[in-house]
C-alpha positions, 0 to 999 in steps of 0.5 A: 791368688799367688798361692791357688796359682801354685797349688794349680800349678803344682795338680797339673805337674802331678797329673803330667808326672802321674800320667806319664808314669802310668804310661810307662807302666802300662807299656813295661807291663805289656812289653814283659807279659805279652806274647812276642812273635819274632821271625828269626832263623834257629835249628830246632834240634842241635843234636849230631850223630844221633844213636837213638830215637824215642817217640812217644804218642800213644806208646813209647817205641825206641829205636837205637843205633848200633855199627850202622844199623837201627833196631827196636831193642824190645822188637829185635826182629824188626828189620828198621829202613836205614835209609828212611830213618837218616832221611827223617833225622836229615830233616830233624837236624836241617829244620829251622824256625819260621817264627819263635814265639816268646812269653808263653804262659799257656802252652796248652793254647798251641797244642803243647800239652802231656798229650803232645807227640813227644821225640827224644833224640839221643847222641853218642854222649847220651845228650838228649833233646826233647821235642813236644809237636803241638798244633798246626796253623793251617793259615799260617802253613806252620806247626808249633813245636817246643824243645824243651831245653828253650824257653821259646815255641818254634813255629816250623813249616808244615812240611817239616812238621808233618815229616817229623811226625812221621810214626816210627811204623813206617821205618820198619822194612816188610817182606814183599812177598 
């Protein structure tokens, strides 16, 4: 009798220790592959003194900086808006995330893919930043972006994104005559 008492002893502590254990790998497990969404204030692009901008939808356009004056080196004759472009690099180096979206594993899932509007943006060192505009989430009024150099999707608001995918057309001045 003593030793069936034992034995049950013995399977209900198995049981207890195997449950337990099963737990916590089911909750390591999900804390370590689950996406995470985390509300926390971060600049999208840390670049200053930007010199030059490519944008790449369809096409690739580039715009550069020389004595304070924007021009498309394969265009020349393009006279670009100063004015407009230091606006919209104004809002590309003041926006910031509403919410960072960690352990993505499919990045196609929020519209960041190769068909993705890509913007490059350059100093006067040559460092560079990537950023990929994926989707929008209307509900949330928000637009999911990637800087390359994180790990991490930003979520931005819509706004924001809208401006930053303004298409580099819109720079050049036209004659009004």
């Amino acid at each position: 009798m003593k030793n069936k008492k034992q034995v049950l002893l013995a399977v209900i502590v198995a049981v207890v220790v195997l449950g337990a254990l099963s737990v916590g790998i089911y909750y390591y497990i999900k804390e370590n592959t689950t996406v995470k969404v985390q509300e926390r204030v971060q600049k999208v692009c840390t670049l200053e003194d930007v010199s030059k901008i490519e944008f790449k939808e369809k096409d690739l356009v580039i715009i550069e900086k020389e004595a304070n004056t924007w021009y498309n080196p394969e265009l020349t004759y393009l006279e670009y808006d100063n004015e407009l472009i230091s606006e919209w690099l104004q809002t590309l180096q003041t926006a910031e995330t509403v919410k960072i979206v960690k352990n993505v594993e499919d990045e196609s899932v929020y519209g960041i893919n190769e068909q993705s509007t890509m913007i490059t943006v350059y100093d006067n060192m040559n460092n560079s930043e990537t950023l990929r505009i994926g989707n929008a989430n209307i509900d949330e009024e928000i637009i999911y972006i990637k800087n390359d150099k994180d790990e991490v999707l930003y979520m931005i608001p819509y706004e924001v994104g809208q401006k930053l995918l303004t298409q580099p057309n819109t720079f050049v001045k036209y004659d009004n005559k």
